[in-house]
Biopython code that builds the backbone (N, CA, C, O; Angstrom):
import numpy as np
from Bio.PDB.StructureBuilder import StructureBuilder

atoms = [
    (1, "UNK", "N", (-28.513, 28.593, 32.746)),
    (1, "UNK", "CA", (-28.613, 27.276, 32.193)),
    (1, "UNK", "C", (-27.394, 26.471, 32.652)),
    (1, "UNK", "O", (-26.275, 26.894, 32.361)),
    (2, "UNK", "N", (-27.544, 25.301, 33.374)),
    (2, "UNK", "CA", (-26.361, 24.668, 33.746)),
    (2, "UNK", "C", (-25.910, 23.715, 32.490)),
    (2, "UNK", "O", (-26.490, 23.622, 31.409)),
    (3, "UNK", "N", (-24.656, 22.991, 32.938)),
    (3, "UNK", "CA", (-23.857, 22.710, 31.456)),
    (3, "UNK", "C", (-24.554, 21.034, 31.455)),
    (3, "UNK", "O", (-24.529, 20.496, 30.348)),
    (4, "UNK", "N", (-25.001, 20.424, 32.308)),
    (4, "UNK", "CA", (-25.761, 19.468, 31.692)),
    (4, "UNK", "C", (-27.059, 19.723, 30.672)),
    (4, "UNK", "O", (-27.301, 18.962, 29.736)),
    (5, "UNK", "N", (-27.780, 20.787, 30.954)),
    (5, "UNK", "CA", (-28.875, 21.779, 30.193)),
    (5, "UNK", "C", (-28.523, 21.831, 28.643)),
    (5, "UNK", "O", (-29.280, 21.590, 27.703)),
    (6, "UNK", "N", (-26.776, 22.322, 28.600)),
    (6, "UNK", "CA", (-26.333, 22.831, 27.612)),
    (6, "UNK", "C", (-25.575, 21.624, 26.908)),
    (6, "UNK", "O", (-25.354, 21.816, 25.712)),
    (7, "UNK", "N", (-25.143, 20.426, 27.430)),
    (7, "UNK", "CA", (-24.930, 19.398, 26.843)),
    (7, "UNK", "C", (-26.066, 18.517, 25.944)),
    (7, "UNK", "O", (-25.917, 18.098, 24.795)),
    (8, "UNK", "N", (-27.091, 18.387, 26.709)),
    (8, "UNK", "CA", (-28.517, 17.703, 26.334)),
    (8, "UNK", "C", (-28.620, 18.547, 25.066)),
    (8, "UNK", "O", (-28.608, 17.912, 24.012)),
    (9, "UNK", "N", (-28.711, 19.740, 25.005)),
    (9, "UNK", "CA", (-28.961, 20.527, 24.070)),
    (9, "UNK", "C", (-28.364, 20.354, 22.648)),
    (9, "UNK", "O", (-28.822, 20.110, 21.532)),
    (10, "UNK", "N", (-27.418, 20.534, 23.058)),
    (10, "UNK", "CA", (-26.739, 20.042, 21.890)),
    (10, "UNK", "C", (-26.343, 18.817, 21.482)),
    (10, "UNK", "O", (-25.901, 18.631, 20.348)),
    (11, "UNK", "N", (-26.507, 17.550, 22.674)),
    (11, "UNK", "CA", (-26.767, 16.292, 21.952)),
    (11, "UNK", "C", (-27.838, 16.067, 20.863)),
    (11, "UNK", "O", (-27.745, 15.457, 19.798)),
    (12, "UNK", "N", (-29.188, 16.916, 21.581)),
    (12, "UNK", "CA", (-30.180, 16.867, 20.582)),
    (12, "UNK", "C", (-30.604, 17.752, 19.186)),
    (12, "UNK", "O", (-31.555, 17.672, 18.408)),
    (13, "UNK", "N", (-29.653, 18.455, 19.253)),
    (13, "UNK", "CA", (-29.203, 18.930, 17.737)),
    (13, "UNK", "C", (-28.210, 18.050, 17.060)),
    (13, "UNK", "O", (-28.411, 18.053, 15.846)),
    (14, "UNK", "N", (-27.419, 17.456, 17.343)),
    (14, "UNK", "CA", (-26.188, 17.180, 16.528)),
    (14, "UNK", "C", (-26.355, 15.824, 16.055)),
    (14, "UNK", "O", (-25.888, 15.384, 15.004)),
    (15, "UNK", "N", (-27.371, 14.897, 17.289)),
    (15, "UNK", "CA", (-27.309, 13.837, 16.282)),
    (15, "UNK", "C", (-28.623, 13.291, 14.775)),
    (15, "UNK", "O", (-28.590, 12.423, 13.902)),
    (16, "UNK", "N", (-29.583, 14.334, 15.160)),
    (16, "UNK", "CA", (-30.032, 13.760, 13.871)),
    (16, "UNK", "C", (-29.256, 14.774, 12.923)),
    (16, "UNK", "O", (-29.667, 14.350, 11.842)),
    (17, "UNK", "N", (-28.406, 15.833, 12.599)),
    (17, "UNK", "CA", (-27.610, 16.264, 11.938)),
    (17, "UNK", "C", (-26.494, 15.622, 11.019)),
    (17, "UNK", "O", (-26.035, 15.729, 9.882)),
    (18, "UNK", "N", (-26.279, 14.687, 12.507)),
    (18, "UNK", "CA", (-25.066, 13.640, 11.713)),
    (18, "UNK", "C", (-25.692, 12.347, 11.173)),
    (18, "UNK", "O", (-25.117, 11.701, 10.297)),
    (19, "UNK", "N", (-26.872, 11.967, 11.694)),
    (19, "UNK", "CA", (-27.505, 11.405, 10.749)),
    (19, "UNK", "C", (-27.751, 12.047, 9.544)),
    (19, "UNK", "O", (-27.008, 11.844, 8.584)),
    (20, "UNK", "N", (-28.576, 12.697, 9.484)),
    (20, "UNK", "CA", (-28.976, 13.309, 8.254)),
    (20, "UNK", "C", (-27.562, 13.198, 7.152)),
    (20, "UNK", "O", (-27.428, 12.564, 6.105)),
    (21, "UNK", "N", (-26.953, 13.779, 7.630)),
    (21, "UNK", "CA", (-25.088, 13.895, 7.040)),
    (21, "UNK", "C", (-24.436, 12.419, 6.158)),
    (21, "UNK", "O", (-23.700, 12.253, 5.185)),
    (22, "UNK", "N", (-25.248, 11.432, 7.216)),
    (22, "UNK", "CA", (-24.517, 9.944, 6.802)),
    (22, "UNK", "C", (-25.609, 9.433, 6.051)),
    (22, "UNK", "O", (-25.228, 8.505, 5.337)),
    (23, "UNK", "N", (-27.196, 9.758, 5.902)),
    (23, "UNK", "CA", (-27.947, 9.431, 4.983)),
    (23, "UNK", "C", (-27.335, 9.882, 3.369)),
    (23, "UNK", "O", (-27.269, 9.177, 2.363)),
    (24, "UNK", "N", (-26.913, 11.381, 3.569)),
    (24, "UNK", "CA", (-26.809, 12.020, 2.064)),
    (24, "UNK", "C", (-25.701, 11.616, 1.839)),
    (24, "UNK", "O", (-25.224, 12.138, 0.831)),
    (25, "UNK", "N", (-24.991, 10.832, 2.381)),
    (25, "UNK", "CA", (-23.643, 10.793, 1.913)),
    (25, "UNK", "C", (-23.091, 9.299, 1.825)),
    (25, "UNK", "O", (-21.953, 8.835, 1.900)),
    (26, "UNK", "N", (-24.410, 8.706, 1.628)),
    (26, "UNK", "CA", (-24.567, 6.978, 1.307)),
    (26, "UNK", "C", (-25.206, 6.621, 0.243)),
    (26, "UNK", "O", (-25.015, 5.559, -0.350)),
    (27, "UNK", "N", (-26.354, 7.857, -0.210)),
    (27, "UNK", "CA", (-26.828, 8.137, -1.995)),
    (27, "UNK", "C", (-25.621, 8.061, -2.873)),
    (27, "UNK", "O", (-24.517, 8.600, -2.800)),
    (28, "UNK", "N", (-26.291, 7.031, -3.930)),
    (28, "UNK", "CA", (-25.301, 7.051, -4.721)),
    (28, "UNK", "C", (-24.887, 8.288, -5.812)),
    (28, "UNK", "O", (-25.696, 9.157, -6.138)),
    (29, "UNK", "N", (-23.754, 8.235, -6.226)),
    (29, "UNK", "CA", (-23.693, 9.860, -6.525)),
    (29, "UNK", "C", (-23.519, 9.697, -7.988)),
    (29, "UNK", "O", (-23.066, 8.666, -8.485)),
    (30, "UNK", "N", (-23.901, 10.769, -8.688)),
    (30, "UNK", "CA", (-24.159, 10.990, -10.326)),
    (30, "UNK", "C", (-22.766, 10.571, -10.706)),
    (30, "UNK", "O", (-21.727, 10.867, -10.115)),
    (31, "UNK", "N", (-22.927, 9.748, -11.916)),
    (31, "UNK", "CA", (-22.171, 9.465, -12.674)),
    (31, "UNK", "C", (-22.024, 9.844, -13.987)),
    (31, "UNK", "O", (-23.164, 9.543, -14.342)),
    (32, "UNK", "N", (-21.356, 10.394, -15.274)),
    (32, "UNK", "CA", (-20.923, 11.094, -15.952)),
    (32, "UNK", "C", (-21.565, 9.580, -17.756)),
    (32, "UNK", "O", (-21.170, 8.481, -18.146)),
    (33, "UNK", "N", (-22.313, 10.268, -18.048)),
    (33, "UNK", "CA", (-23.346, 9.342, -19.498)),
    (33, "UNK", "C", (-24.386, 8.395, -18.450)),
    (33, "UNK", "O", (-25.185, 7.579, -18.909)),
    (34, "UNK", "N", (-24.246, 8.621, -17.204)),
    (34, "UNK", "CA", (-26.110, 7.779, -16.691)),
    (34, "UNK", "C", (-26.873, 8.581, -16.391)),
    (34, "UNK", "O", (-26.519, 9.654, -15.903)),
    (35, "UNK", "N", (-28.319, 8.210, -16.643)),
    (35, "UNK", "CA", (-29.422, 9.661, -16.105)),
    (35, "UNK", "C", (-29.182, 9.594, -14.473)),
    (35, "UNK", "O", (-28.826, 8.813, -13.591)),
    (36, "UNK", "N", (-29.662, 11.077, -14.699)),
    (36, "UNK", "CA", (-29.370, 11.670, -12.998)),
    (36, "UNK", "C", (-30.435, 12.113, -12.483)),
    (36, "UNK", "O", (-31.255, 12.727, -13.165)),
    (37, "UNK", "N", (-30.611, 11.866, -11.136)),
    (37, "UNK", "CA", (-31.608, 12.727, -10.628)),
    (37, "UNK", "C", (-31.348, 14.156, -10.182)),
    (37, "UNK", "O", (-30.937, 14.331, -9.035)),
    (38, "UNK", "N", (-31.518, 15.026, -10.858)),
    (38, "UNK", "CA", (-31.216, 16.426, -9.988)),
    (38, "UNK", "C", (-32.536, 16.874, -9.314)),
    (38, "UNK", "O", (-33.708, 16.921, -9.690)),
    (39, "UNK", "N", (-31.645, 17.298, -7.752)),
    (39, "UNK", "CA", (-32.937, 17.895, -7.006)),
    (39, "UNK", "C", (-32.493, 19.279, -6.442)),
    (39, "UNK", "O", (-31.609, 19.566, -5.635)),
    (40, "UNK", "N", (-33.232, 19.908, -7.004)),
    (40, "UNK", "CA", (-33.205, 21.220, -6.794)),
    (40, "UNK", "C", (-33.450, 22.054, -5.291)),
    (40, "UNK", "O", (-33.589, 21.362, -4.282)),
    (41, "UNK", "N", (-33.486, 23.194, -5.208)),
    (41, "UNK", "CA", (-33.854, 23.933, -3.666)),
    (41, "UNK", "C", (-35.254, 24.046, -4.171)),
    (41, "UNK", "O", (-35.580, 24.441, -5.290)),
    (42, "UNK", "N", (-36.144, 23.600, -3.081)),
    (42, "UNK", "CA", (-37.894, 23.479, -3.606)),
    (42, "UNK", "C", (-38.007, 25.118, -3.292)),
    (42, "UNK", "O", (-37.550, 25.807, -2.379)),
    (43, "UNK", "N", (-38.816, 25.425, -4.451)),
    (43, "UNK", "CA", (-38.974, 26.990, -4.336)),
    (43, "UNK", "C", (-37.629, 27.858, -4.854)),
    (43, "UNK", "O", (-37.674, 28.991, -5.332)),
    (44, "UNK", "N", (-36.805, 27.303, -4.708)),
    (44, "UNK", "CA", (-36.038, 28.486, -5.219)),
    (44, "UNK", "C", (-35.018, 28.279, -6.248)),
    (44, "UNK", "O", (-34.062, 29.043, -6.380)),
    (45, "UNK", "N", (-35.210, 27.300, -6.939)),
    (45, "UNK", "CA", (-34.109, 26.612, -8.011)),
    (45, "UNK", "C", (-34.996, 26.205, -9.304)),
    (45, "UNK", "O", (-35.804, 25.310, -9.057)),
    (46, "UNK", "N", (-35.002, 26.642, -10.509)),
    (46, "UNK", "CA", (-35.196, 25.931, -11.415)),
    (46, "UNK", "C", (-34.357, 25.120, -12.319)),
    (46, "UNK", "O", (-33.570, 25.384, -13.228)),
    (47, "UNK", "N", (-34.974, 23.599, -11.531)),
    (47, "UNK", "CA", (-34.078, 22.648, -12.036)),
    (47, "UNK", "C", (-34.017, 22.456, -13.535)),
    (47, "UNK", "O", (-33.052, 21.827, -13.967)),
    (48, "UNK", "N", (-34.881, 22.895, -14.350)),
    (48, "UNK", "CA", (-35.072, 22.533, -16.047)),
    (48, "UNK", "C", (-34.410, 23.588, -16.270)),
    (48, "UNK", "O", (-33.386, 23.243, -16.859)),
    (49, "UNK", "N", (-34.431, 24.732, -16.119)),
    (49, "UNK", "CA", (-33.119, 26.264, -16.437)),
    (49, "UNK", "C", (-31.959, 25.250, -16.489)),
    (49, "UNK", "O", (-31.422, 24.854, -17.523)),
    (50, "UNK", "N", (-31.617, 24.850, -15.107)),
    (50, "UNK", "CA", (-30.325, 24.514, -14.943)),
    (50, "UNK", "C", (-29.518, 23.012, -15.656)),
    (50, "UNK", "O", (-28.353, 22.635, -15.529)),
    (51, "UNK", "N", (-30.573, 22.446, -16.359)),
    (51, "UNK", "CA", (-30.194, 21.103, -16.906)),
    (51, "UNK", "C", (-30.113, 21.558, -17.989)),
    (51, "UNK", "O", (-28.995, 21.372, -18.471)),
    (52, "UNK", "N", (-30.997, 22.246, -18.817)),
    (52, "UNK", "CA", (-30.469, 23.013, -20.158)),
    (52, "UNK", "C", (-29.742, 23.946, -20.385)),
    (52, "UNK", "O", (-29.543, 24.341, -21.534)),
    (53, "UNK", "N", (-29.179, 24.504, -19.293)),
    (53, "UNK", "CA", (-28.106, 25.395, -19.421)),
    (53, "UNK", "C", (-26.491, 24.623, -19.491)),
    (53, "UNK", "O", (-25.410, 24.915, -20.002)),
    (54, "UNK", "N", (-27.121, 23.302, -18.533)),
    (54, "UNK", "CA", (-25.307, 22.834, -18.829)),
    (54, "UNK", "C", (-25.307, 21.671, -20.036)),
    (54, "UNK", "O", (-24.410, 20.831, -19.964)),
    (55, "UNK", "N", (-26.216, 21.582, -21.086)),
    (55, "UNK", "CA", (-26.454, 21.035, -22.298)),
    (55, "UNK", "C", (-27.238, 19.310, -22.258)),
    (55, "UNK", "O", (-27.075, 18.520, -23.188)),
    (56, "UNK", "N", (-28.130, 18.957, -20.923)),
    (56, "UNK", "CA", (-29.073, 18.775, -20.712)),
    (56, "UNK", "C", (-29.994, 18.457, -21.578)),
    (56, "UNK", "O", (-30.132, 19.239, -22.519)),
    (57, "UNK", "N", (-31.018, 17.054, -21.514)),
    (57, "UNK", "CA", (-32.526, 17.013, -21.341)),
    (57, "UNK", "C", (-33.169, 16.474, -20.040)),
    (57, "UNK", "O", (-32.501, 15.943, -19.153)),
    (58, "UNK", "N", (-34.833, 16.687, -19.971)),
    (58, "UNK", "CA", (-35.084, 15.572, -18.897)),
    (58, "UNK", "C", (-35.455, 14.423, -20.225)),
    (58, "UNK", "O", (-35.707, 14.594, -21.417)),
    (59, "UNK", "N", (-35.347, 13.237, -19.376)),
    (59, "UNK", "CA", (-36.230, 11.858, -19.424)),
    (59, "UNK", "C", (-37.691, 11.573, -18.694)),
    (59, "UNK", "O", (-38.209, 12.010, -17.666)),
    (60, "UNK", "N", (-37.989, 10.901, -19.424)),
    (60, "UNK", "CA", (-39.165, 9.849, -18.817)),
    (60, "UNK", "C", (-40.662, 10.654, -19.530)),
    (60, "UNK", "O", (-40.761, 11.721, -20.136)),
    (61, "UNK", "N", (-41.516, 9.813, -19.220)),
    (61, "UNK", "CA", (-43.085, 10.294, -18.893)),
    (61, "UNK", "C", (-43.362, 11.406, -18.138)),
    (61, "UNK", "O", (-43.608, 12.419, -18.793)),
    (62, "UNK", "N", (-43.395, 11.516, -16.768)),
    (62, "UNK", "CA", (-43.756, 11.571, -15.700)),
    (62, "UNK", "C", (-42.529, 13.312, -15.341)),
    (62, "UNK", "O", (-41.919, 13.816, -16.284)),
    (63, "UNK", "N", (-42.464, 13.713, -14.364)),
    (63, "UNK", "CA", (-41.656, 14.438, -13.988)),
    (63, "UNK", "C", (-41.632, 13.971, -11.973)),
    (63, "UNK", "O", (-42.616, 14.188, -11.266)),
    (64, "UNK", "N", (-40.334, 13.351, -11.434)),
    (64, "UNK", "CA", (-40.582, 12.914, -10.181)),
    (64, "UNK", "C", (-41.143, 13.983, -9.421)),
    (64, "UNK", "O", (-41.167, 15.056, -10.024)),
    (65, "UNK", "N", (-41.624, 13.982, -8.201)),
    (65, "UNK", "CA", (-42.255, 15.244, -7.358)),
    (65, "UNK", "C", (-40.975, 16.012, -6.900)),
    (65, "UNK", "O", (-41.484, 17.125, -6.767)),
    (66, "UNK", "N", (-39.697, 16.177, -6.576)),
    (66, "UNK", "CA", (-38.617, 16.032, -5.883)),
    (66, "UNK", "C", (-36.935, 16.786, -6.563)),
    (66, "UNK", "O", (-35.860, 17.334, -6.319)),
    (67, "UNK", "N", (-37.881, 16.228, -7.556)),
    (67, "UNK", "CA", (-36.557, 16.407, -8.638)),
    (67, "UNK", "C", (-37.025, 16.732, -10.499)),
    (67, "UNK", "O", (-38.120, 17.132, -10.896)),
    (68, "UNK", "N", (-35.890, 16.428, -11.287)),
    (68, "UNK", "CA", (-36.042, 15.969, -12.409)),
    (68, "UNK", "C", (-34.955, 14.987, -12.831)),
    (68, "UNK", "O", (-33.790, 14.872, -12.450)),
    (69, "UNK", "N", (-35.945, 14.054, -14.070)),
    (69, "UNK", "CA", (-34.672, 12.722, -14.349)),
    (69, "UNK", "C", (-33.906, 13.323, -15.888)),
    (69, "UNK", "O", (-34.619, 13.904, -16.706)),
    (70, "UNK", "N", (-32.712, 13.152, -16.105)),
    (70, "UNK", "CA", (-31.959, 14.020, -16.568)),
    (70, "UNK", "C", (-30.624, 12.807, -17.642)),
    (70, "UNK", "O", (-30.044, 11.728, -17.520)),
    (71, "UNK", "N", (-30.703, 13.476, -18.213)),
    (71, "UNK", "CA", (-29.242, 12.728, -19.329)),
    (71, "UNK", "C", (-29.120, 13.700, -20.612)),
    (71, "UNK", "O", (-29.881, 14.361, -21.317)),
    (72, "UNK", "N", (-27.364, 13.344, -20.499)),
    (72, "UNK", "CA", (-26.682, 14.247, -21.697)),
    (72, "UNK", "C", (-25.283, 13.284, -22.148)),
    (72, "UNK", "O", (-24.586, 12.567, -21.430)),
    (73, "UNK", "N", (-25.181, 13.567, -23.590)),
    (73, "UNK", "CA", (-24.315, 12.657, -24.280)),
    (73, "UNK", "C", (-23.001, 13.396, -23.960)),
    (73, "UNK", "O", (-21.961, 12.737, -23.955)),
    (74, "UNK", "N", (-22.965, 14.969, -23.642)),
    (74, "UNK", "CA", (-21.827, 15.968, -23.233)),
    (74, "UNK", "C", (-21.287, 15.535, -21.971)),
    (74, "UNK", "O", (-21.779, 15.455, -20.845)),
    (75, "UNK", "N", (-19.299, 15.081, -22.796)),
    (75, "UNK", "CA", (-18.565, 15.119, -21.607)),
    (75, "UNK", "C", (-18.652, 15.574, -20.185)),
    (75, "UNK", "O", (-18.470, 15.077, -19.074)),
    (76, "UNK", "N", (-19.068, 16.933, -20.777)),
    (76, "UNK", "CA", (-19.015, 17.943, -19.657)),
    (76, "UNK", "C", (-20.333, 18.341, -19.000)),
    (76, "UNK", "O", (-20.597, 19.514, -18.736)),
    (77, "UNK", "N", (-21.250, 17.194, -18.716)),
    (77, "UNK", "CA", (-22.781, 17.609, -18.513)),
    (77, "UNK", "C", (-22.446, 17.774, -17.020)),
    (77, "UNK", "O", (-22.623, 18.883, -16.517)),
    (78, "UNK", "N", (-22.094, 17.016, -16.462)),
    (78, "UNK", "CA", (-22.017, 16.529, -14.784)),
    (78, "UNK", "C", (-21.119, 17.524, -14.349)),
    (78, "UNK", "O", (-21.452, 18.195, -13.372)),
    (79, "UNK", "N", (-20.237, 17.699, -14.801)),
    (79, "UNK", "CA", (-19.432, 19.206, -14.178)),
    (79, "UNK", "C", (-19.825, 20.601, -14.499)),
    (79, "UNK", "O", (-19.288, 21.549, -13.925)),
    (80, "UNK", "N", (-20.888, 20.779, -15.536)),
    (80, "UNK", "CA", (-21.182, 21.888, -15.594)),
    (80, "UNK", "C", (-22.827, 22.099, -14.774)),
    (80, "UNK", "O", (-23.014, 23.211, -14.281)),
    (81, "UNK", "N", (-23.857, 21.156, -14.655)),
    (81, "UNK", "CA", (-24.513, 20.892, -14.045)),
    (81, "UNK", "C", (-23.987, 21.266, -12.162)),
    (81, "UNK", "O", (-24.693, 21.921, -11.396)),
    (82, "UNK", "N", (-22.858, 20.758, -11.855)),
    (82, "UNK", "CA", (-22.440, 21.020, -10.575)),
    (82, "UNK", "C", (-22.076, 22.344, -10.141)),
    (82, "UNK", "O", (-22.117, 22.710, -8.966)),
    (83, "UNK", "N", (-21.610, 23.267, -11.413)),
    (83, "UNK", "CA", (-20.984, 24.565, -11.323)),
    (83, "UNK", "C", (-22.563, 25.389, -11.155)),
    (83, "UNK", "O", (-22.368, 26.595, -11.004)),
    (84, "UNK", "N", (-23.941, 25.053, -11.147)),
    (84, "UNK", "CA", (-24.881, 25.709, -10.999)),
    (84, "UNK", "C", (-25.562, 25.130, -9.680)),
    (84, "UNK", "O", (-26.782, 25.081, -9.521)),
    (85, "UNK", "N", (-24.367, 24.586, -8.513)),
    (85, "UNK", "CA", (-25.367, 24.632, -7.453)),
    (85, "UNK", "C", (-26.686, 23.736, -7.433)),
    (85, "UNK", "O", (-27.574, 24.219, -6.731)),
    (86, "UNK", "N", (-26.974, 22.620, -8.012)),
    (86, "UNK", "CA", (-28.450, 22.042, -7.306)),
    (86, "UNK", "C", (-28.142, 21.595, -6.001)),
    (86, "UNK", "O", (-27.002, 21.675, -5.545)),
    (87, "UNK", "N", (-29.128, 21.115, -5.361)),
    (87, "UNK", "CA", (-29.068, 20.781, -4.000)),
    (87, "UNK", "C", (-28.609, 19.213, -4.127)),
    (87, "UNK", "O", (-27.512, 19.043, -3.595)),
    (88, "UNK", "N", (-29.068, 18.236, -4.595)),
    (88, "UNK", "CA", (-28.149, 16.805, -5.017)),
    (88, "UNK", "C", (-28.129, 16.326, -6.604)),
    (88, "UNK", "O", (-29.031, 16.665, -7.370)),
    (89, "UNK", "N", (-27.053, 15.536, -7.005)),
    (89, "UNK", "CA", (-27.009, 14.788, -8.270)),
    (89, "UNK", "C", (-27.039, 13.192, -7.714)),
    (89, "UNK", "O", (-26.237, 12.655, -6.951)),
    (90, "UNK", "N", (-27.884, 12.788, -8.167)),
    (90, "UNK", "CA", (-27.751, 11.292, -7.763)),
    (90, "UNK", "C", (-27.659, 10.246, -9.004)),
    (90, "UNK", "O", (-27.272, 10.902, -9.971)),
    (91, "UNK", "N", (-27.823, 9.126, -9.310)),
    (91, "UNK", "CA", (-27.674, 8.531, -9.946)),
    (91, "UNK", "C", (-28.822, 7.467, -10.386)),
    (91, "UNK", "O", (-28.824, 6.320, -9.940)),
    (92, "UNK", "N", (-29.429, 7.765, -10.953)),
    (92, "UNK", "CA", (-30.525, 7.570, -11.196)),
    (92, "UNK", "C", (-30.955, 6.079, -11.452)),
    (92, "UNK", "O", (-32.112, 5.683, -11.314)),
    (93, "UNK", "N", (-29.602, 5.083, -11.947)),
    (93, "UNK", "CA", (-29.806, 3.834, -12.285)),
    (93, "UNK", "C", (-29.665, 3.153, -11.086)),
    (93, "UNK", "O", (-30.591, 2.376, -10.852)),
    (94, "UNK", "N", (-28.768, 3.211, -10.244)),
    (94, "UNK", "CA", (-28.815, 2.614, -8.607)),
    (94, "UNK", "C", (-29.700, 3.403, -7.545)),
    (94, "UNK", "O", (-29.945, 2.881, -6.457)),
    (95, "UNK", "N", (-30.092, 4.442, -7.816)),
    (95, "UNK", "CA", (-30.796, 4.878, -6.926)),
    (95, "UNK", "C", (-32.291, 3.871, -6.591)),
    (95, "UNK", "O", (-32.629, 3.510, -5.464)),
    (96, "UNK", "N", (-33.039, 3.553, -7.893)),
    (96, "UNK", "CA", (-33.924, 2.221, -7.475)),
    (96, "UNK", "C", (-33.512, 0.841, -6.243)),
    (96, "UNK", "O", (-34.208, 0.320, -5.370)),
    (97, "UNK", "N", (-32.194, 0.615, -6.640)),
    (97, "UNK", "CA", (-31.529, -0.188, -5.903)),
    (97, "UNK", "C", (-31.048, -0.219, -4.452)),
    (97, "UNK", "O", (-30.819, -1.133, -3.659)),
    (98, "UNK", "N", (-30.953, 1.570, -4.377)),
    (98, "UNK", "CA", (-30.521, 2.139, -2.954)),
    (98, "UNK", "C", (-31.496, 1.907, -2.014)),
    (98, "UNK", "O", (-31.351, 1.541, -0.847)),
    (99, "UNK", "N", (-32.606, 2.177, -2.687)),
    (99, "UNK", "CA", (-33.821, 2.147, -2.379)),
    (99, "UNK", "C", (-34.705, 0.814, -1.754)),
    (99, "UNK", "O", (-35.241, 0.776, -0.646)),
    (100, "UNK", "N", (-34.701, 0.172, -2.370)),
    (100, "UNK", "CA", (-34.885, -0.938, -2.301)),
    (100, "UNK", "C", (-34.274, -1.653, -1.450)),
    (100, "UNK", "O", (-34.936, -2.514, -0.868)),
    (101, "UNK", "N", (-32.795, -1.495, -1.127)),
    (101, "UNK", "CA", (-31.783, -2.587, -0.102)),
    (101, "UNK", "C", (-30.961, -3.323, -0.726)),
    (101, "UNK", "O", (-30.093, -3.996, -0.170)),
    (102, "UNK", "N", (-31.172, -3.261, -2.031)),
    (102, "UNK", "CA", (-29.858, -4.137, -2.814)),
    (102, "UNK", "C", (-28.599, -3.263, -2.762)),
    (102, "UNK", "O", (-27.682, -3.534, -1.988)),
    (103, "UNK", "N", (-28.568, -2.380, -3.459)),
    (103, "UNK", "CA", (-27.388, -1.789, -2.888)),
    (103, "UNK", "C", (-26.395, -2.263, -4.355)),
    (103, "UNK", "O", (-25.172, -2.334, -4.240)),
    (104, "UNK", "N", (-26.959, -2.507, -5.448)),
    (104, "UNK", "CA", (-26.219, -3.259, -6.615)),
    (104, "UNK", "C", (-25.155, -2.559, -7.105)),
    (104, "UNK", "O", (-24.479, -3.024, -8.022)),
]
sb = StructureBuilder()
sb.init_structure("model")
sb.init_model(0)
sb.init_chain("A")
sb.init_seg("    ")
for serial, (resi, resn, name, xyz) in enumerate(atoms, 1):
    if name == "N":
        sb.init_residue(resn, " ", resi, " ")
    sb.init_atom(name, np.array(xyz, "f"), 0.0, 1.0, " ", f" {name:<3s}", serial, name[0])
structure = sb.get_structure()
């Protein structure tokens, strides 16, 4: 394999990587008394275990496909929630907004 072969190659791994990288890291991130979105590893995380274990409920009607929507009056919801590993905490009140393009 010559090193232009091996350059291409790895151009085309790395940049939707670093995209991907600068998408998750432009979500707005959980904040400590606002509901949160926690999203779990699909298949291998139970996100309702893990919201009632760090003193947790969900919200809403509905349950999102993705996640669950989440709030706790405990100081310590958002740091103990984090000590169990979900895959993101987002913020559930700007996240509509993220969404959307406002960006509020």
């Amino acid at each position: 394999m010559s090193l232009r072969t091996c350059a291409a190659c790895l151009l085309f791994t790395a940049f939707p990587l670093v995209g991907l990288a600068a998408l998750v890291l432009s979500l707005p991130r959980a904040v400590p008394s606002q509901p949160i979105l926690v999203v779990g590893v699909p298949g291998l995380s139970n996100v309702e275990a893990m919201v009632s274990r760090a003193g947790g409920y969900p919200i809403g009607p509905t349950r999102p496909p993705l996640g669950l929507l989440v709030h706790s009056q405990d100081p310590d919801f958002l740091s103990d929630l984090r000590a169990q590993w979900p895959y993101l905490l987002l913020n559930a009140d700007k996240l509509s907004n993220f969404m959307c393009g406002r960006n509020a």
